[in-house]
PyMOL CGO cylinders between C-alpha atoms (Angstrom):
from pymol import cmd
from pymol.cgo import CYLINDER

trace = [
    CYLINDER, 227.17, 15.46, 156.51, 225.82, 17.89, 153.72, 0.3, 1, 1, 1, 1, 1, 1,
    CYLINDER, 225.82, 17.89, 153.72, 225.91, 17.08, 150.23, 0.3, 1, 1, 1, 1, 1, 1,
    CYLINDER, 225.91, 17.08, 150.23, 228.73, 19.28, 149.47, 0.3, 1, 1, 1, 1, 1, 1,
    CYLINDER, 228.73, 19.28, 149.47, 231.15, 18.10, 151.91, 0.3, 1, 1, 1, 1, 1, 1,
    CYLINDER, 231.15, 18.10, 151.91, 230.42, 14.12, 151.19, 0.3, 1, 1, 1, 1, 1, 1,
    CYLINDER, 230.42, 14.12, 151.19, 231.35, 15.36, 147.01, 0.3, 1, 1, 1, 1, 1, 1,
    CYLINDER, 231.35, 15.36, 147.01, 234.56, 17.08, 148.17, 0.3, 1, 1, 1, 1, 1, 1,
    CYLINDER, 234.56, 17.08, 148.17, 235.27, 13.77, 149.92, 0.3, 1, 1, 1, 1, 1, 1,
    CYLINDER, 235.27, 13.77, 149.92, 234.92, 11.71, 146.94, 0.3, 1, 1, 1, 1, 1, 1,
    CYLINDER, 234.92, 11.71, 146.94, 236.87, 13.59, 144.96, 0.3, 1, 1, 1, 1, 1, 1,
    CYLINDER, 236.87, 13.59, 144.96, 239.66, 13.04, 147.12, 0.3, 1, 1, 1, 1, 1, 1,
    CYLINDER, 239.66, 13.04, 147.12, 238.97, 9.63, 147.23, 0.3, 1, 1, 1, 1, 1, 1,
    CYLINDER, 238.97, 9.63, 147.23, 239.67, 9.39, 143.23, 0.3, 1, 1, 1, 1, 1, 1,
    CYLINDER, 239.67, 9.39, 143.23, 242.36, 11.86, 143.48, 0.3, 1, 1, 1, 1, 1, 1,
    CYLINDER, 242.36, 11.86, 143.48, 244.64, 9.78, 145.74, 0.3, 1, 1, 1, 1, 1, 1,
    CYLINDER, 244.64, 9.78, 145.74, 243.21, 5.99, 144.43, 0.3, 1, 1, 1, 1, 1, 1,
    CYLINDER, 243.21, 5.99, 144.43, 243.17, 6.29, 140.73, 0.3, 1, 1, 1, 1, 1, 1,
    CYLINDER, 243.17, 6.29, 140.73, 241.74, 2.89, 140.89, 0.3, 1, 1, 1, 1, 1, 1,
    CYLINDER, 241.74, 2.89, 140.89, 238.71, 3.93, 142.78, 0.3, 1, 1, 1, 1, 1, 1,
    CYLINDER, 238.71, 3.93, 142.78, 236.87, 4.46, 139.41, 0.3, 1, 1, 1, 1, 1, 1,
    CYLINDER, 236.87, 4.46, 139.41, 233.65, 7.04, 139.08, 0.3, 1, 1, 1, 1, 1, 1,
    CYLINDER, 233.65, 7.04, 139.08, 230.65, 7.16, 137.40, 0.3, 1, 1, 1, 1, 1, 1,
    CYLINDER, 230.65, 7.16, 137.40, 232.35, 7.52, 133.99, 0.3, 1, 1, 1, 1, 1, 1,
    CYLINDER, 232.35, 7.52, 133.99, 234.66, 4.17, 134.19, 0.3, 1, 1, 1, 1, 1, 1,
    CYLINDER, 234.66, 4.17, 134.19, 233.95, 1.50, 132.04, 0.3, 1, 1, 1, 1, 1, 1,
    CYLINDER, 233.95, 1.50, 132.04, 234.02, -2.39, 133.03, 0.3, 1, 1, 1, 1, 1, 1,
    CYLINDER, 234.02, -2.39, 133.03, 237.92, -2.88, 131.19, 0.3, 1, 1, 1, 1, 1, 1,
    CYLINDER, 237.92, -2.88, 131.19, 238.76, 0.06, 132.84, 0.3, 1, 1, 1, 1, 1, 1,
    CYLINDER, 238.76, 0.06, 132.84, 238.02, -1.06, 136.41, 0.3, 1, 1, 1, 1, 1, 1,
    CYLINDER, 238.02, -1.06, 136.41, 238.89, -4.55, 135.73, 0.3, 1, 1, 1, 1, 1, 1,
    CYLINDER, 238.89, -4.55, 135.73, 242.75, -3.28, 134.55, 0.3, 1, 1, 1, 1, 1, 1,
    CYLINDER, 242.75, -3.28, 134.55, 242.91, -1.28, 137.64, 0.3, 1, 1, 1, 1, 1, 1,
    CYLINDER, 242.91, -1.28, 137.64, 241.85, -4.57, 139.96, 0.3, 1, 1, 1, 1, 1, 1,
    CYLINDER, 241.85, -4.57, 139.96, 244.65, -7.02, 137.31, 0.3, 1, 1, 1, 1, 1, 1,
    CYLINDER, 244.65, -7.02, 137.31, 247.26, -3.91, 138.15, 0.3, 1, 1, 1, 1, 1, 1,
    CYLINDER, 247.26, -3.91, 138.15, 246.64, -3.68, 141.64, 0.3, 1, 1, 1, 1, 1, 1,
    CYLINDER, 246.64, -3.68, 141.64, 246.62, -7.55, 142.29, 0.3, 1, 1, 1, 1, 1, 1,
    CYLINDER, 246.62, -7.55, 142.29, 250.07, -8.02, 140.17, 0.3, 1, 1, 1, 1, 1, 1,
    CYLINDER, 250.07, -8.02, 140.17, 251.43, -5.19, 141.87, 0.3, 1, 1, 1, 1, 1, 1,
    CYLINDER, 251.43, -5.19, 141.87, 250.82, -6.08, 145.18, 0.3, 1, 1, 1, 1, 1, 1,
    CYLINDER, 250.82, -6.08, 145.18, 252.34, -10.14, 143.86, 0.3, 1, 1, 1, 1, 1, 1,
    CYLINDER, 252.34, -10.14, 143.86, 255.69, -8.66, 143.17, 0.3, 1, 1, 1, 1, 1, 1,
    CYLINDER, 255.69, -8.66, 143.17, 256.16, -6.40, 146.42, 0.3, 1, 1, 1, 1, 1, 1,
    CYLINDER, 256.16, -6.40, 146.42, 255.51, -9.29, 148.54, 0.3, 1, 1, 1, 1, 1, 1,
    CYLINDER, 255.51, -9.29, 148.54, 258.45, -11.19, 148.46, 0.3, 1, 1, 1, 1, 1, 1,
    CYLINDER, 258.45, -11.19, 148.46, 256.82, -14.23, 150.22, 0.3, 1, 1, 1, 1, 1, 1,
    CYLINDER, 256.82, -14.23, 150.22, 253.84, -14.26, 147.94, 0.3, 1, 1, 1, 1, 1, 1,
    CYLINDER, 253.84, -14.26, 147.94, 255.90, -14.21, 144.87, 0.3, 1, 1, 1, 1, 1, 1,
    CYLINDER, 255.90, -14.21, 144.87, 258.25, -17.18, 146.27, 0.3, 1, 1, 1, 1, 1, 1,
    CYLINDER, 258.25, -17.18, 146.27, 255.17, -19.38, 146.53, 0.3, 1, 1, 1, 1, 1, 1,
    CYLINDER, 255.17, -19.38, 146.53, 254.17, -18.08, 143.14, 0.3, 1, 1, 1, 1, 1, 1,
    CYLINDER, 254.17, -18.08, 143.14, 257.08, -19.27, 141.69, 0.3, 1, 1, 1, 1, 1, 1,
    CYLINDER, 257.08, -19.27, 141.69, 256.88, -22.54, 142.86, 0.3, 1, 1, 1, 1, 1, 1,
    CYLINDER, 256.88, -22.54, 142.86, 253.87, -23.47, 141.88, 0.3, 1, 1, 1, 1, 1, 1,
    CYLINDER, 253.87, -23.47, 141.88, 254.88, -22.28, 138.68, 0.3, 1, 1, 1, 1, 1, 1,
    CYLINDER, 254.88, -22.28, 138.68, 258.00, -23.85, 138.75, 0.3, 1, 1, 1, 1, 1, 1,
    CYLINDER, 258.00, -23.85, 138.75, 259.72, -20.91, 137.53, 0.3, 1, 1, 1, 1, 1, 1,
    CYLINDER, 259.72, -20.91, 137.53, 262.62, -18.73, 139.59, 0.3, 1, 1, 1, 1, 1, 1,
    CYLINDER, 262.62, -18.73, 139.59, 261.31, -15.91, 141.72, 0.3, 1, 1, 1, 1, 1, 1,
    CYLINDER, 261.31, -15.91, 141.72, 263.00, -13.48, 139.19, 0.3, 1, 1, 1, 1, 1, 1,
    CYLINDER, 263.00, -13.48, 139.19, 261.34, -15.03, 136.13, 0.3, 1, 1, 1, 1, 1, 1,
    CYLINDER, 261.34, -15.03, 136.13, 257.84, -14.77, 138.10, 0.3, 1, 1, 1, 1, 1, 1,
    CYLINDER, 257.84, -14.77, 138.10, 257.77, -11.74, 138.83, 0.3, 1, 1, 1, 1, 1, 1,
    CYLINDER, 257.77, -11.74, 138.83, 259.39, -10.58, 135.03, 0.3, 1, 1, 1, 1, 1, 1,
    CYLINDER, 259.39, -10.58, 135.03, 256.50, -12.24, 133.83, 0.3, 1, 1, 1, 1, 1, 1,
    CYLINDER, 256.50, -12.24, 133.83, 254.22, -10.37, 136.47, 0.3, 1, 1, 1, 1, 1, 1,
    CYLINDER, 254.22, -10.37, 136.47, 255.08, -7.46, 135.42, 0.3, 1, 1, 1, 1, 1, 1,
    CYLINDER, 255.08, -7.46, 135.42, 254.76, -8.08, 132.02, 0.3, 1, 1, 1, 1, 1, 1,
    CYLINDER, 254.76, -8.08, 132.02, 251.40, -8.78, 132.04, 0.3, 1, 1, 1, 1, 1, 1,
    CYLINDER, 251.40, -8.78, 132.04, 250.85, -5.51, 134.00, 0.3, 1, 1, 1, 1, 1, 1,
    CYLINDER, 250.85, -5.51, 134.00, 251.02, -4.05, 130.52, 0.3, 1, 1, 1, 1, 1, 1,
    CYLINDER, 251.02, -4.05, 130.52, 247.53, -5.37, 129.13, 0.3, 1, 1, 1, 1, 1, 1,
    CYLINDER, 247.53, -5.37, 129.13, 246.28, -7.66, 131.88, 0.3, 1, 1, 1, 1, 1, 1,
    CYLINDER, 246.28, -7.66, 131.88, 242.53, -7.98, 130.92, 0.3, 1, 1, 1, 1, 1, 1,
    CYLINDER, 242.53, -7.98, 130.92, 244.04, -8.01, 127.25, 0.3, 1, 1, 1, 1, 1, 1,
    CYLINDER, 244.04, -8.01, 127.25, 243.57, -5.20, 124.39, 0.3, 1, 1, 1, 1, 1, 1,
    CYLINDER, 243.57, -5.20, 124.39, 240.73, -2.36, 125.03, 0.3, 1, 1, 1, 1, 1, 1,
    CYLINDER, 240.73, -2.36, 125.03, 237.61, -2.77, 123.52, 0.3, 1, 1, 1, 1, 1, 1,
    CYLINDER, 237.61, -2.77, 123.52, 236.77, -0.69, 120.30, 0.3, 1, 1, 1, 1, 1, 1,
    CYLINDER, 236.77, -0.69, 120.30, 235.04, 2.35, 120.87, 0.3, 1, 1, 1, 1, 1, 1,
    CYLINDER, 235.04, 2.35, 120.87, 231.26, 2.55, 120.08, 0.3, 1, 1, 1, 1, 1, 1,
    CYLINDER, 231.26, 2.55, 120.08, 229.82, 5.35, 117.83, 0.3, 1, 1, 1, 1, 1, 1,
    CYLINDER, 229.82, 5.35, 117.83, 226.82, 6.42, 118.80, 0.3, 1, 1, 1, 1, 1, 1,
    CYLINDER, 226.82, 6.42, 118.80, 224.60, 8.21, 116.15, 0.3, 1, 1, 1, 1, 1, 1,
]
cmd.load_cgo(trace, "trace")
């Protein structure tokens, strides 16, 4: 496979899996999209989230409110931007 052809690849890649990350992601960044992804995929499964909620002792609905809650910042706020000089 030629060079060009393995880039035009990759940027499919990251156009259909925003989660994929590139070269210019950062470590919150990619560690978000894994927190997102993982939560996400907790409240779809309907079995997974049941057993969630048990350990928890919580209801199902509760579990999965507080899911998606934390969906909003899961790896907490972003780190302050650096100034370089």
């Amino acid at each position: 496979m030629d060079k060009f052809g393995m880039h035009s690849q990759t940027e499919q890649l990251h156009a259909r899996h925003i989660g994929t990350g590139n070269a210019d992601t950062s470590k919150h960044q990619w560690l978000t999209n894994q927190h997102r992804d993982t939560l996400a995929h907790y409240v779809a499964d309907n079995s997974l989230a049941t057993y969630i909620s048990i350990v928890e002792g919580e209801s199902t609905v509760r579990t999965k409110f507080n899911m998606l809650q934390r969906m909003r910042q899961p790896c907490g706020p972003p780190p302050a931007p650096t100034t370089e000089d």
